[in-house]
N, CA, C and O atoms as a DFTB+ gen file, in Angstrom:
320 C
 N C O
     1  1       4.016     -15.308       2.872
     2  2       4.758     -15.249       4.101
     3  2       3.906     -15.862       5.200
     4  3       2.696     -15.676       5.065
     5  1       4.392     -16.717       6.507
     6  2       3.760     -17.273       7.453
     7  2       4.736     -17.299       8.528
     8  3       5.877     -17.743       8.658
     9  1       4.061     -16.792       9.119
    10  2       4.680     -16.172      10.338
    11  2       3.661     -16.371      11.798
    12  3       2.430     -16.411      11.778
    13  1       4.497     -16.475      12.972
    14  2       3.865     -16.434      14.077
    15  2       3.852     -14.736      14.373
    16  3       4.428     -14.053      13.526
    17  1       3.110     -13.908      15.739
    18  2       2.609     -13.198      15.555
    19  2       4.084     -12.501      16.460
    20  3       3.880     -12.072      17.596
    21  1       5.220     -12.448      15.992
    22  2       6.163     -12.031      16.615
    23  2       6.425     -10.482      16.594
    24  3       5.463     -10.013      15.985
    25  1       7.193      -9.554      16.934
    26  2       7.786      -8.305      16.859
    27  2       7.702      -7.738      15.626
    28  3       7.988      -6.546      15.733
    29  1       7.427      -8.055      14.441
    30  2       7.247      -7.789      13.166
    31  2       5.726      -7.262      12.703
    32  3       5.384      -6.238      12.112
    33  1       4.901      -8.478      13.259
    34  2       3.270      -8.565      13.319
    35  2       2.813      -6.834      13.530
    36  3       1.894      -6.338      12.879
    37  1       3.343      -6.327      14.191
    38  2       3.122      -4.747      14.294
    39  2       3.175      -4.098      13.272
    40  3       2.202      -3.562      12.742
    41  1       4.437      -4.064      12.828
    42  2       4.676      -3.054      12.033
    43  2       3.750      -3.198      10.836
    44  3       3.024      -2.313      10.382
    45  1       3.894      -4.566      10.348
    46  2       2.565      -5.013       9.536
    47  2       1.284      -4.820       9.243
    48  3       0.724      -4.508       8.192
    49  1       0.739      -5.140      10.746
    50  2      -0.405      -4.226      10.787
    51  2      -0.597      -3.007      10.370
    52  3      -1.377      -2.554       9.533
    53  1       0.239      -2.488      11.076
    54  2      -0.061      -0.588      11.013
    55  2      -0.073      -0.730       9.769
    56  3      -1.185      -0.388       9.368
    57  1       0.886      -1.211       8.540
    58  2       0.962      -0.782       7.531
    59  2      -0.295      -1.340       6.725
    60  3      -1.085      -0.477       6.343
    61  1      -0.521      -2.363       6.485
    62  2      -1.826      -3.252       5.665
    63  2      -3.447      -3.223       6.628
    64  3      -4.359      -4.002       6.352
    65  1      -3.524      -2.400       7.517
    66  2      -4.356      -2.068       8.677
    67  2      -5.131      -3.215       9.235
    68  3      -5.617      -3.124      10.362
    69  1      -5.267      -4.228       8.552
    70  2      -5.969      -5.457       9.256
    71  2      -5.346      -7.007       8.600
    72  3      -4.762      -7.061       7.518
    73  1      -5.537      -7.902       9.257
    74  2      -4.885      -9.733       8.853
    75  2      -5.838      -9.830       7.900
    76  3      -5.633     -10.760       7.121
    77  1      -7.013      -9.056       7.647
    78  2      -7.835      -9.514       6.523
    79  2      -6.978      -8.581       5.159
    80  3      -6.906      -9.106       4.047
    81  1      -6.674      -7.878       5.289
    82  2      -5.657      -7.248       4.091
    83  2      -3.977      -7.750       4.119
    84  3      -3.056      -7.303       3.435
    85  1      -3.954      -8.534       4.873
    86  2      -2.463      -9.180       4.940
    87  2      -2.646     -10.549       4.090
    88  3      -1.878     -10.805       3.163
    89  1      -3.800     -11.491       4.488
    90  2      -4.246     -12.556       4.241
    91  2      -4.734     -12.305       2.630
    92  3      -4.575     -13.172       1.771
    93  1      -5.251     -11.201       2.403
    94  2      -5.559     -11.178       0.737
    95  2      -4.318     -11.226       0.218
    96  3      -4.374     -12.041      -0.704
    97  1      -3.234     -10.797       0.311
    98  2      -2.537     -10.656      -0.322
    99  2      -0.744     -11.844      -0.066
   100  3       0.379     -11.847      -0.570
   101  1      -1.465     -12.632       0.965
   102  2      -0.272     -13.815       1.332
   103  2       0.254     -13.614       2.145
   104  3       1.429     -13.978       2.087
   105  1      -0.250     -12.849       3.573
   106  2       0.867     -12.400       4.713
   107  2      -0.428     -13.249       5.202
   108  3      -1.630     -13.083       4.999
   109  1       0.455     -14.435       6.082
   110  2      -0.682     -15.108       7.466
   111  2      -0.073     -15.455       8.718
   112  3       0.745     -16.371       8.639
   113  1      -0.247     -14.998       9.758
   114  2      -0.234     -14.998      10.989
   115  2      -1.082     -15.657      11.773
   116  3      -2.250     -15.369      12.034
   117  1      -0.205     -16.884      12.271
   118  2      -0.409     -18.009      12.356
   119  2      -0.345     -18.519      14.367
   120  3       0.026     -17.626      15.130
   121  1      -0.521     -19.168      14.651
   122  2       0.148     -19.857      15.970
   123  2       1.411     -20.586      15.938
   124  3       2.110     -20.597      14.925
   125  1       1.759     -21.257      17.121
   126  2       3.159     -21.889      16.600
   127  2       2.573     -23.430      16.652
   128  3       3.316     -24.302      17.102
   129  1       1.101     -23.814      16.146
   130  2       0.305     -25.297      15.842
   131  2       1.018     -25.394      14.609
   132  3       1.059     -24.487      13.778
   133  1       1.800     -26.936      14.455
   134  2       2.115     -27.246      12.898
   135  2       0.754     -27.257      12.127
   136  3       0.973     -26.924      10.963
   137  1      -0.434     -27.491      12.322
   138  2      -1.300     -27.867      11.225
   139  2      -1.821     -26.436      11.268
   140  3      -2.461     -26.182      10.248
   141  1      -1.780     -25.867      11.751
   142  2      -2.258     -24.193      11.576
   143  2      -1.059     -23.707      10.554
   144  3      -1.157     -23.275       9.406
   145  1       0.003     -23.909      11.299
   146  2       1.577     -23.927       9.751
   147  2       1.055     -23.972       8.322
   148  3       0.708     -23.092       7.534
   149  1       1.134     -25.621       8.245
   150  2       0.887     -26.181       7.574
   151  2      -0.178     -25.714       6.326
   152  3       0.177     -25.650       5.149
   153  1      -1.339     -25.450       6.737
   154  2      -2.671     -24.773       6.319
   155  2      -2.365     -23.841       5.786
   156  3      -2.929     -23.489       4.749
   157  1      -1.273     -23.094       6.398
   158  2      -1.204     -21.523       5.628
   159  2      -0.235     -21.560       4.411
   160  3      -0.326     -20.958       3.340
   161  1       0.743     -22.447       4.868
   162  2       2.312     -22.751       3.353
   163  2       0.867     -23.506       2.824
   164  3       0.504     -22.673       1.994
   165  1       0.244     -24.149       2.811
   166  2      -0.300     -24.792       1.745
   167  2      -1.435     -23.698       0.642
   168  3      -1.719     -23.789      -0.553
   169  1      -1.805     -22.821       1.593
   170  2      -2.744     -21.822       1.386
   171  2      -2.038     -21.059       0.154
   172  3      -2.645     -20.806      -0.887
   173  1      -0.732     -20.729       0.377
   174  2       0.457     -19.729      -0.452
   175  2       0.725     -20.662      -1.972
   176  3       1.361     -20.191      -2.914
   177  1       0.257     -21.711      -1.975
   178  2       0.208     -22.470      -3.156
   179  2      -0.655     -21.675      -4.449
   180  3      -0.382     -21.672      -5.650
   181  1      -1.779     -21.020      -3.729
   182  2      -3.073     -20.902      -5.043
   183  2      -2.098     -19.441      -5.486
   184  3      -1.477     -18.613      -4.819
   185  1      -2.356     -19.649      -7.041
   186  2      -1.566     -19.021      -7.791
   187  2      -1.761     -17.110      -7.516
   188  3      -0.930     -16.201      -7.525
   189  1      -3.514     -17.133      -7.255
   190  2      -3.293     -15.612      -7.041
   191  2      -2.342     -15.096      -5.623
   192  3      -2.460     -13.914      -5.297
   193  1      -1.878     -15.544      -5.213
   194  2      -0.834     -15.100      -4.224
   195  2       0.376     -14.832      -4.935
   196  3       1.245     -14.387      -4.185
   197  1       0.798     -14.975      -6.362
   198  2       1.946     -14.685      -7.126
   199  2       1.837     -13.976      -8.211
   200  3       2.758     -13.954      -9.028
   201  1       0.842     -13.375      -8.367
   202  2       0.624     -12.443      -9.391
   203  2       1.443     -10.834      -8.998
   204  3       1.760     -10.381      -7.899
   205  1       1.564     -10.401     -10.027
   206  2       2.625      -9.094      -9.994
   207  2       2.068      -8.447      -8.547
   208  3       2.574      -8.452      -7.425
   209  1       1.069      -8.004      -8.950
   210  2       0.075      -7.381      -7.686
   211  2       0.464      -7.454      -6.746
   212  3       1.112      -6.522      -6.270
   213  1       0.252      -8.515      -6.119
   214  2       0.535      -9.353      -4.805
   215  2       1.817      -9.017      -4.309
   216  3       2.152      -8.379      -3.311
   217  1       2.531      -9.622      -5.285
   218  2       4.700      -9.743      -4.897
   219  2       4.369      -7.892      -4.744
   220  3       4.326      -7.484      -3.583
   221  1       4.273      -7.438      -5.233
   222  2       4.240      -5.637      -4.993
   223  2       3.779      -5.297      -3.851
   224  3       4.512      -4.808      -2.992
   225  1       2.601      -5.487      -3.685
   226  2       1.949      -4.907      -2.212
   227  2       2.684      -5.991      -0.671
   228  3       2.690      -5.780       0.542
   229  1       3.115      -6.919      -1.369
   230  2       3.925      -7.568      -0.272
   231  2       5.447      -6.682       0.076
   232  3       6.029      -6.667       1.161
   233  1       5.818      -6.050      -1.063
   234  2       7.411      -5.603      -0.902
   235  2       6.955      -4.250      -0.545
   236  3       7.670      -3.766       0.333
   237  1       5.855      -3.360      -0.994
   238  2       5.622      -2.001      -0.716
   239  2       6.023      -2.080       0.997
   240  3       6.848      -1.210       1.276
   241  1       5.724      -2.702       1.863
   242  2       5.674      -2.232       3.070
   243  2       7.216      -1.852       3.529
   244  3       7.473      -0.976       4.355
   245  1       8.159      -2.636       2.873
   246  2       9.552      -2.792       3.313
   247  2      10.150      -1.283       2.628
   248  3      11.180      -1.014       3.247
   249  1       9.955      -0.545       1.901
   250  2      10.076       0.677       1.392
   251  2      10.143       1.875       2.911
   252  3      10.774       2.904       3.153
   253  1       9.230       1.129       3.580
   254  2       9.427       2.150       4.878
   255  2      10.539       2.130       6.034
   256  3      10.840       2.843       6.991
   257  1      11.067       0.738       5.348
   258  2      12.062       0.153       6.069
   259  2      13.615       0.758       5.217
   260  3      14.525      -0.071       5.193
   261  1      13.785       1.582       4.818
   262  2      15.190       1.804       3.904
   263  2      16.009       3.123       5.064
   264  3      15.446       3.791       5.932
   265  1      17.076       3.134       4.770
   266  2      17.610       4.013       5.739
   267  2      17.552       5.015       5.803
   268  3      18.241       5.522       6.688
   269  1      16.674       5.983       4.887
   270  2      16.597       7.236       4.552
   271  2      14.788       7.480       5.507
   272  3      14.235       8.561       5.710
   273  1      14.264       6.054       5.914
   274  2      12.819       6.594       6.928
   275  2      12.969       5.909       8.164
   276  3      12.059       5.910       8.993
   277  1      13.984       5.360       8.338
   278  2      13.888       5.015       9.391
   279  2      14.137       6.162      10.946
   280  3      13.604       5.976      12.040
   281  1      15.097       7.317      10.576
   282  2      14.950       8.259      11.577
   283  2      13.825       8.941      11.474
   284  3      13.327       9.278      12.549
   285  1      13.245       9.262      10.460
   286  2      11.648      10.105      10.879
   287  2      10.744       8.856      11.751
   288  3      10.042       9.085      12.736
   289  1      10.934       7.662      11.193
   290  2       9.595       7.032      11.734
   291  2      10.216       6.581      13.535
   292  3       9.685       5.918      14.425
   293  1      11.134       7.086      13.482
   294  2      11.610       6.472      15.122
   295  2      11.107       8.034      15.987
   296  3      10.430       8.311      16.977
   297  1      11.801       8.702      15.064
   298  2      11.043      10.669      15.499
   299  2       9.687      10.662      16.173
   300  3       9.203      11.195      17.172
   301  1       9.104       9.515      14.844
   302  2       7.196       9.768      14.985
   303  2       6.800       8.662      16.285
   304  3       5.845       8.956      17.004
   305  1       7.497       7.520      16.519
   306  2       6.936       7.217      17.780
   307  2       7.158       7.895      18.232
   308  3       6.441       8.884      18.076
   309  1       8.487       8.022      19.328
   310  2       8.859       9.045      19.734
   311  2       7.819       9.766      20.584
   312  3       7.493       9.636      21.764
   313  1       7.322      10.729      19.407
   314  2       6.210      11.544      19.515
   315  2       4.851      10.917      20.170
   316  3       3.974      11.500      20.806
   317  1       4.947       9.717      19.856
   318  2       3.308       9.448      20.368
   319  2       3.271       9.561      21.953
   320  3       2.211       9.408      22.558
């Protein structure tokens, strides 16, 4: 995935706690420079970015996203 550091970039974080654990695993957050683009789709080429592993810890985060957590986790800002 390559992405600029939009409204999403958050939730991301919180979940994978740093771009150095996003970046191991194929999440890069990027500028909106094409050759900074560029660099990163080309980066998503090397094969360990498609190993079972990877596609998993990339989809785990969206699990928090299903409709059954989304009212607790709106509860828990909320709260902060």
């Amino acid at each position: 995935m390559v992405s600029t550091r939009t409204a999403g970039y958050k939730f991301l974080l919180d979940h994978y706690l740093s771009e150095i654990n996003m970046k191991d695993i194929g999440i890069f957050f990027v500028s909106d420079d094409s050759t900074e683009i560029s660099a990163a789709l080309r980066s998503l080429q090397d094969k360990k970015f498609w190993t079972a592993d990877c596609i998993e810890r990339r989809i785990e985060c969206t699990e928090s996203l299903s409709p059954e957590n989304i009212p607790s986790q709106l509860l828990f800002e909320l709260e902060r």
